[in-house]
Structure formats: C-alpha cells, structure tokens
DRENDRENMI-600864 format. One record per residue (C-alpha): residue in one letter; x, y, z; residue number from 1. Coordinates in steps of 0.02 Angstrom, whole numbers, always signed. Layout:
N
+----+--------+--------+--------+-----+
! aa !     px !     py !     pz !   i !
+----+--------+--------+--------+-----+
!  A !      X !      Y !      Z ! NUM !
...
+----+--------+--------+--------+-----+
END
This chain:
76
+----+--------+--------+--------+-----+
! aa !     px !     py !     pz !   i !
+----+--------+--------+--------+-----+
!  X !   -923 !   +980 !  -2068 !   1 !
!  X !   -971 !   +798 !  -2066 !   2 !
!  X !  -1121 !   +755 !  -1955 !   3 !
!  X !  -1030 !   +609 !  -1874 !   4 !
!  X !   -884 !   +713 !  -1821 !   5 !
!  X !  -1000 !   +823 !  -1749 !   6 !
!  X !  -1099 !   +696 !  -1642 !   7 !
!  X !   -935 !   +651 !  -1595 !   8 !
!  X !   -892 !   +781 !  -1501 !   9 !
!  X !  -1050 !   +826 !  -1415 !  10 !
!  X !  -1003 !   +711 !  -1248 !  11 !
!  X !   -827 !   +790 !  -1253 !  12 !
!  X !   -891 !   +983 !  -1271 !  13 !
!  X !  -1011 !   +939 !  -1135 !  14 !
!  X !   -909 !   +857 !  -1030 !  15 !
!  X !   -776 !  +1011 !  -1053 !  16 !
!  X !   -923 !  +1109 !   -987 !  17 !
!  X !   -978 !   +999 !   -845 !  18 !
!  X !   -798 !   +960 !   -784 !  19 !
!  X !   -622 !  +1079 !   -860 !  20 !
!  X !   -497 !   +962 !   -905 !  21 !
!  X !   -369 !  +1023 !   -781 !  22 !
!  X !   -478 !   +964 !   -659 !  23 !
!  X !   -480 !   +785 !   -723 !  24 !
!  X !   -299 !   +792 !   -739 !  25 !
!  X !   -269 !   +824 !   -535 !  26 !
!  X !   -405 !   +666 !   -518 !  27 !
!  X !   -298 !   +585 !   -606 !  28 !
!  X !   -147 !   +620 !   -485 !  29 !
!  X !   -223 !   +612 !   -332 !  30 !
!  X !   -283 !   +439 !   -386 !  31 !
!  X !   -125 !   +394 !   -432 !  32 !
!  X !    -49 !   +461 !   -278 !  33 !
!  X !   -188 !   +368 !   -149 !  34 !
!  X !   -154 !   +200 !   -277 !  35 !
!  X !    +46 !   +247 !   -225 !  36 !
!  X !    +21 !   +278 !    -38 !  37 !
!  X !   -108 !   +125 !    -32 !  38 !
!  X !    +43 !     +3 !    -83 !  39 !
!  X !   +166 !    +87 !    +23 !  40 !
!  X !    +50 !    +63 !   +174 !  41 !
!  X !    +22 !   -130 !   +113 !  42 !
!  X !   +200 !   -155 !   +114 !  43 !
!  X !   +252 !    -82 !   +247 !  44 !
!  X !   +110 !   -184 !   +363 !  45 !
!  X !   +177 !   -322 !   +275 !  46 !
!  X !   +328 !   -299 !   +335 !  47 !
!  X !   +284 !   -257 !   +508 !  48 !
!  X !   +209 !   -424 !   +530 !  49 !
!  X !   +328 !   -537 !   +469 !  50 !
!  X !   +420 !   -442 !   +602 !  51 !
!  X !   +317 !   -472 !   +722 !  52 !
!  X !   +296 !   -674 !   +695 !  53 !
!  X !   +471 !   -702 !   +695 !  54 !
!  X !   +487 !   -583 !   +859 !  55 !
!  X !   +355 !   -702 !   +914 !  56 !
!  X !   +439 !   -869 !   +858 !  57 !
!  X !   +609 !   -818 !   +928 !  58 !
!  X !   +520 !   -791 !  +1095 !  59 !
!  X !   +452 !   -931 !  +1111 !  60 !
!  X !   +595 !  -1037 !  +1063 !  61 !
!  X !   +704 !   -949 !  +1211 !  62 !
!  X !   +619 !  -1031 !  +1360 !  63 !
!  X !   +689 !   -914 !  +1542 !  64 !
!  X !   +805 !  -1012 !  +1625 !  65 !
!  X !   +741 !  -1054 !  +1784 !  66 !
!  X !   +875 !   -943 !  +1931 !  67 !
!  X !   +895 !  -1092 !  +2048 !  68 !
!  X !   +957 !  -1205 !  +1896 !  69 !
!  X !  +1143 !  -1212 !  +1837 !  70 !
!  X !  +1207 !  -1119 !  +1690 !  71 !
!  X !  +1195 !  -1237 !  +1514 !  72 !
!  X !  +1350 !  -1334 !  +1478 !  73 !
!  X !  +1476 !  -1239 !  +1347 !  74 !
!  X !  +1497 !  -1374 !  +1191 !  75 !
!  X !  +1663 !  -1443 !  +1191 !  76 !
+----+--------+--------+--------+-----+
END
C-alpha cells in the first residue's frame, strides 16, 4: 500500500466515523430544499409587491367623484 494513498484517506475514514455518509447526503437535501423554498418565498414577495404598488398607483389615479358634482361627459 502506498503511504500517500494511505494519508489520503485518513480525513475520509475519520470523517465516515465522525459523520455516516447518509447523513451528509439528507444535509445535502434539506439544503437544497431550504435554498428551493428560500427562492420560492423571494418570488412570491416579489410578486406580492409589485401587486401592491400598482394597487396603490391605480388608487391614486381614480380620485372619488365628489356626489353633488355631475357625472363626466361620455367622449363623442
């Protein structure tokens, strides 16, 4: 057996000890999956506030008509 190979794999028999590789592999999802579900939440907010600006903006650009005033003119 060659002494480098061996040095080598000292971190990864210790870390086998330490941590099981299944283990790593579901950290590996469920980072995955939070990344996933972090993006989907970032969108979605996104979303919601455009939404909400151009609720905002379309508000705003409908003043109330006051009740004592006559209706607007129809364009001819």
């Amino acid at each position: 057996m060659d002494i480098t190979h061996f040095f080598q794999s000292i971190p990864d028999k210790l870390g086998n000890l330490i941590v099981p590789s299944h283990i790593l592999e579901t950290l590996v999802i469920m980072k995955t999956a939070i990344i996933l579900i972090t993006l989907a939440l970032l969108i979605s907010s996104i979303a919601l506030l455009i939404l909400a600006l151009s609720h905002h903006r379309s508000k705003k650009s409908f003043k109330p008509i006051n009740p004592n005033s006559s209706p607007p003119a129809l364009p001819k």
